[in-house]
C-alpha positions, -999 to +999 in steps of 0.1 A: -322+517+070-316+503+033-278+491+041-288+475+074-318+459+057-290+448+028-269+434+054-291+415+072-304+395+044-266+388+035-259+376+069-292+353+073-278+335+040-241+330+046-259+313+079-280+290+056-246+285+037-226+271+067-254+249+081-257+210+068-294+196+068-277+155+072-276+138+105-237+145+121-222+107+115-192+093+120-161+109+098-129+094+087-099+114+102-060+111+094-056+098+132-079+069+123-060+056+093-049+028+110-021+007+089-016-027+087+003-045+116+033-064+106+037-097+126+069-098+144+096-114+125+125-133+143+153-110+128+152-071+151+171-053+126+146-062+102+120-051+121+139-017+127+139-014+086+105-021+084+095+007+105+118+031+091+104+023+060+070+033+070+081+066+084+102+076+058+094+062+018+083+085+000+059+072-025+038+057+010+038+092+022+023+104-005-007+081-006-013+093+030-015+126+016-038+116-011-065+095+017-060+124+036-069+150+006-100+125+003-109+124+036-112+169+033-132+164+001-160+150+020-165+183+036-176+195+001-207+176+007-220+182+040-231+220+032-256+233+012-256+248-024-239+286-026-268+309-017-276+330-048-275+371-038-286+393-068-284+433-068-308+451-093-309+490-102-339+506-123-323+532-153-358+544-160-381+545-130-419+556-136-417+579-104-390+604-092-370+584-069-341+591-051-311+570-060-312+547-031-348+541-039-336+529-071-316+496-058-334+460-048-319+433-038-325+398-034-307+367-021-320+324-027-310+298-011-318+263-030-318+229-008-317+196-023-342+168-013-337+150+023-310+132+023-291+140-010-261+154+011-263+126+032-259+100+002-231+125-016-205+126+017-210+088+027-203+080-007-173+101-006-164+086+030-165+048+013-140+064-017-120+079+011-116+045+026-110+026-004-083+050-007-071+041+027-072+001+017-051+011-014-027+027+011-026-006+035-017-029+005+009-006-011+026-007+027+022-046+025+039-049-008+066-023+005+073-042+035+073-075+012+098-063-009+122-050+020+121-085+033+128-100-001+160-071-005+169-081+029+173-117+028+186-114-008+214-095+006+220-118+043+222-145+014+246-131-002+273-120+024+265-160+040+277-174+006+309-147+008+316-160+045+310-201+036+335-196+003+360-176+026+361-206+052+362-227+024+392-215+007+405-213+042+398-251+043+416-254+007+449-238+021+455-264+047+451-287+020+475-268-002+497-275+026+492-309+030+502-312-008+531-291-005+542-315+022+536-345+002+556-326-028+582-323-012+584-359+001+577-370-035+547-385-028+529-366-052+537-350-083+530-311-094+499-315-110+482-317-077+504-282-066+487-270-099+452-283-094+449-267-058+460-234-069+435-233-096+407-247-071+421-209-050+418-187-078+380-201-089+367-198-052+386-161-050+365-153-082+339-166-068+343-144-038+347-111-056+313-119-082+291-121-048+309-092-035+296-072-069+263-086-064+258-066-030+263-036-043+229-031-065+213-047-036+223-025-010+215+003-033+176-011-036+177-017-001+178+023+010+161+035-017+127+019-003+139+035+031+145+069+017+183+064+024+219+070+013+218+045-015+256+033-001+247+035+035+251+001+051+232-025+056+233-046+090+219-082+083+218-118+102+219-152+091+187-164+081+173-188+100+149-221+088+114-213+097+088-233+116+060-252+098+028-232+091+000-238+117-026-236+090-034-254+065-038-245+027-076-237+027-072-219+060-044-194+047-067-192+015-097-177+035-074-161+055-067-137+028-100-135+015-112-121+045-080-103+052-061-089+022-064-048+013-078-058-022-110-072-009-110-048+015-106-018-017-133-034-034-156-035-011-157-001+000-156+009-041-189-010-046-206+011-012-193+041-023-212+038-059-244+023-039-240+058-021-240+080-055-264+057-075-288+068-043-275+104-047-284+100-076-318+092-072-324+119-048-309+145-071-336+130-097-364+146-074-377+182-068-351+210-051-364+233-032-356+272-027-366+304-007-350+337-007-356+375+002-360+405-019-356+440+002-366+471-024-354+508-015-368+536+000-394+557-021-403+531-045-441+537-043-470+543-018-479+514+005-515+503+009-509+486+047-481+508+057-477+537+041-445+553+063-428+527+055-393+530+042-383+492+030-404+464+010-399+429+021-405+403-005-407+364+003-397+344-026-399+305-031-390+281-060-392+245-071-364+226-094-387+202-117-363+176-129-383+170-159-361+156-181-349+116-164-325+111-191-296+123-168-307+108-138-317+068-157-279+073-172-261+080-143-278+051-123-271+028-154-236+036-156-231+028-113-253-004-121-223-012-146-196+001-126-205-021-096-213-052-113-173-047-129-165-047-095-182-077-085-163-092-116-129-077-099-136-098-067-139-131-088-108-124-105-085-114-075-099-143-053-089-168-084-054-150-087-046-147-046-053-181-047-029-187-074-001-166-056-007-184-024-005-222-040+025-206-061+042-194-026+033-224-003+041-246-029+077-230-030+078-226+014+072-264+012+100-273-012+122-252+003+121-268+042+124-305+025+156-290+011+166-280+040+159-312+060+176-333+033+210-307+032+207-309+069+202-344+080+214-361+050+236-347+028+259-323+042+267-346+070+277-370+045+297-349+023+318-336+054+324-372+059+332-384+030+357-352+028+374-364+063+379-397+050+399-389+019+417-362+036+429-389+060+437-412+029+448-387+008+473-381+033+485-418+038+487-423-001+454-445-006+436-420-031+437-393-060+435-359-052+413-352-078+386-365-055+396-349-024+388-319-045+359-328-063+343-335-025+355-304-019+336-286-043+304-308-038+306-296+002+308-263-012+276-263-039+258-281-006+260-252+018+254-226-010+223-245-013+210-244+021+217-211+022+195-201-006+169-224+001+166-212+038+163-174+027+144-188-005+119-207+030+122-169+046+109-147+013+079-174+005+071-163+038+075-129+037+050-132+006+026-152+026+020-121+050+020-099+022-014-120+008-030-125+042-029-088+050+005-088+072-011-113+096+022-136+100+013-141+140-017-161+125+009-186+103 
């Protein structure tokens, strides 16, 4: 009868240990981290690298694993204290007992004040989603930064193609200068100069051809690739104008970006323990059981029986507030540096986005100018003095210095079309991936 009595107190107990005394709420799961949508972009195989990118880099699946190691600590919360289960024996008893008699055994179960578990797992909810808000911006910077690898490299295999079609360009008119070398109409410098004007655009050719390698190499490395695996890219395109205006994009990103968003749910998780806190500052409460053996003593109500039954009961006193004033005093600080944070990430997104508008706008004037104005032009002017070139009315030295200026020109569209495409690319990062609202 003393070993069922023994195990029935042990299994009331481990009951009271599985059972929480909050309200069931709402819990974060993996399946609800939801990450940050990525407006479509107007390039597919982009878009194809951007999602590989989220299935497969490393470093953003192991902040998944980290919210999601958060999320499980939360379930440290929602149950009560470890019950308390003591076994005593008596070495000198004042009566003959038999050895069973000898054994009591006891078991407590403390709970905290209403509500303290409540207060401990949201707390650790809001850390679990600030965790989750860290994981959103890290994605936004990693999809930023393909983009800006991207159109770094599309840049750099449009500047290969323009110098190949270029030099292309400068061996008809190495013919044409043959031909009028041979008719005597010009003299071997010009053979000379167009052979050097070959040689620098070949160089220039192979130095853009080295720059694709470390590029390419980046490239896969934030997709978890072969770093030589290759890269399919288009030619960037010139953007439309933004929809919004300056202030609009600015509280756009207020209201949107991951930091405020971290922030935010850092400041509600410390309201959450500075009210744990409190709660832990008050009275705990505890009951228990003690079951004594057989033969331990005549009973006055009941004196066949076997077993004694003991109900026990105790009250934590949290005297001593030192703890408790500290650990609200240190939150109090905790969330007015936070408040502080907020000031001084709005002041520097706003920075970032002037910086990168600033640079979106420069870059589409360059690109009207190069395409209305001064390309045009230049292929013009180079038509005319091929024609006059070729009927003896000017130098060759300024065929070829036209030549070179066409040349610079459509290097310079290039980069400030891709330079137009990575200030955007920026601009999502800062307003939380939201280029659909742009």
């Amino acid at each position: 009868d003393f070993l069922i009595a023994i195990a029935f107190v042990i299994a009331i107990f481990m009951g009271f240990f599985t059972i929480s005394l909050h309200a069931q709420g709402s819990e974060l799961s993996s399946n609800q981290l939801n990450t940050p949508l990525l407006g479509e972009t107007s390039y597919p195989q982009l878009e194809e690298y951007l999602q590989i990118a989220i299935q497969q880099n490393p470093e953003l699946q192991s902040l998944r694993y980290l919210v999601d190691a958060e999320i499980e600590k939360a379930r440290e919360f929602s149950v009560l204290p470890d019950p308390e289960l003591k076994i005593n024996y008596d070495f000198n008893p004042m009566m003959s007992e038999s050895q069973l008699g000898r054994f009591s055994i006891s078991a407590m179960q403390m709970f905290p004040w209403l509500g303290t578990l409540d207060a401990q797992k949201d707390a650790q909810n809001h850390i679990a989603e600030a965790r989750r808000a860290s994981l959103d911006g890290y994605q936004l910077k990693l999809l930023r930064d393909i983009q800006i690898t991207w159109f770094s490299i599309a840049e750099v295999e449009q500047q290969i193609r323009i110098a190949e079609q270029t030099l292309n360009l400068v061996g008809d008119l190495e013919q044409l200068v043959e031909i009028r070398y041979e008719t005597a109409r010009t003299g071997q410098a010009d053979i000379l100069r167009i052979q050097m004007e070959k040689e620098r655009i070949q160089n220039r050719i192979e130095n853009l051809e080295d720059k694709l390698q470390p590029l390419t190499s980046s490239f896969n490395t934030l997709l978890n690739r072969n770093p030589g695996e290759e890269v399919i890219t288009a030619e960037p395109r010139r953007q439309p104008e933004l929809r919004l205006t300056q202030d609009q994009i600015t509280s756009f990103a207020i209201s949107e970006n991951p930091e405020f968003e971290t922030l935010s749910f850092r400041k509600s998780a410390l309201e959450q323990q500075k009210r744990a806190a409190e709660l832990r500052g008050r009275p705990s409460f505890g009951i228990g059981l003690e079951v004594m053996g057989r033969d331990f003593g005549p009973m006055s109500m009941n004196p066949d029986a076997t077993e004694s039954f003991i109900g026990m009961a105790t009250i934590r006193l949290p005297i001593y507030r030192t703890r408790t004033r500290s650990q609200k005093q240190q939150i109090t600080n905790r969330i007015q540096s936070i408040e502080m944070d907020k000031i001084q990430t709005e002041n520097r997104l706003s920075s970032d986005l002037e910086e990168v508008l600033e640079s979106f706008r420069s870059s589409n004037r360059t690109i009207i100018l190069l395409d209305e104005e001064l390309i045009p032009r230049a292929r013009q002017v180079l038509d005319i003095l091929t024609e006059e070139y070729t009927a003896g009315n000017t130098r060759f030295d300024e065929l070829l210095q036209i030549q070179r200026e066409l040349l610079d020109l459509e290097f310079e569209r290039i980069e400030a079309v891709v330079s137009q495409n990575k200030a955007l690319a920026r601009i999502e990062e800062l307003i939380g991936g939201r280029s659909d609202d742009l």
